[in-house]
N, C-alpha and C positions, 0 to 999 in steps of 0.2 A: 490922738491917742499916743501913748506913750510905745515904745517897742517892746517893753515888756510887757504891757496889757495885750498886743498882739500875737507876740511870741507863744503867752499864755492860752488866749485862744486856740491857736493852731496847734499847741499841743492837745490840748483838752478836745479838738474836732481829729487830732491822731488816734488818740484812744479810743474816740466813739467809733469810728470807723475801723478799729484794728478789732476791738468788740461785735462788733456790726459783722464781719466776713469771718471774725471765728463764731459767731451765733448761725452765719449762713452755712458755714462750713457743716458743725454740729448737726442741723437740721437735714443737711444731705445727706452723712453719713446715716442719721436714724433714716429715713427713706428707703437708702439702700437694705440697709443692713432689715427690717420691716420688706422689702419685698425678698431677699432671698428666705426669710421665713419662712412665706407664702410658698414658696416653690420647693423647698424642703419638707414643707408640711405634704405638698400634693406628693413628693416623690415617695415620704414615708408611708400615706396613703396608700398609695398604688402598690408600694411592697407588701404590705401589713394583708391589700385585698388577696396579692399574690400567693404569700403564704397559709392565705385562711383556703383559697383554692384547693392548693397544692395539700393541706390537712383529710379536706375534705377527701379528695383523687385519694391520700394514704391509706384515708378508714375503709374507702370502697372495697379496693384492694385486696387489704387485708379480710373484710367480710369476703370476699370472693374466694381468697385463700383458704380461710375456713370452711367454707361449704364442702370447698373442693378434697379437704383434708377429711372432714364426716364421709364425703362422699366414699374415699377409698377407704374408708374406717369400715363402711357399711359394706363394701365389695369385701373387702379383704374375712369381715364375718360371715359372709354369705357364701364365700370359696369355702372356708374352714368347716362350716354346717356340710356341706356338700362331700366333703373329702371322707370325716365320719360315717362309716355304715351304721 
């Protein structure tokens, strides 16, 4: 064989191989980048349940509030009745 049909070779087995380890390269980063997804998604999860918690505990709350507000509403008209002769 001549040195240039060689040369040629070895360059054309450069490129597949330089091809080769950026396609490997490629693939790891999607790997990577696909598992922090995964764990972004669980952590948005877990905030998203957090705050539906924390809605819920608000509305209780504030029903509680209200009751407790009727409740003196209802004192405060029952003092007033009472003061009236």
């Amino acid at each position: 064989m001549k040195l240039q049909t060689i040369l040629t070779y070895l360059a054309a087995a450069a490129i597949f191989v330089g091809w080769g380890i950026t396609w490997a390269n490629q693939n790891a980063k999607i790997a990577e980048n696909r598992a922090c997804i995964v764990v972004l998604n669980r952590r948005v999860d877990d905030v998203s349940q957090q705050a539906t918690d924390s809605e819920k505990t608000i509305v209780r709350m504030e029903t509680k509030i209200e009751y407790i507000i009727k409740g003196v509403d209802e004192i405060k008209a029952e003092v007033k009745s009472q003061r009236v002769p």
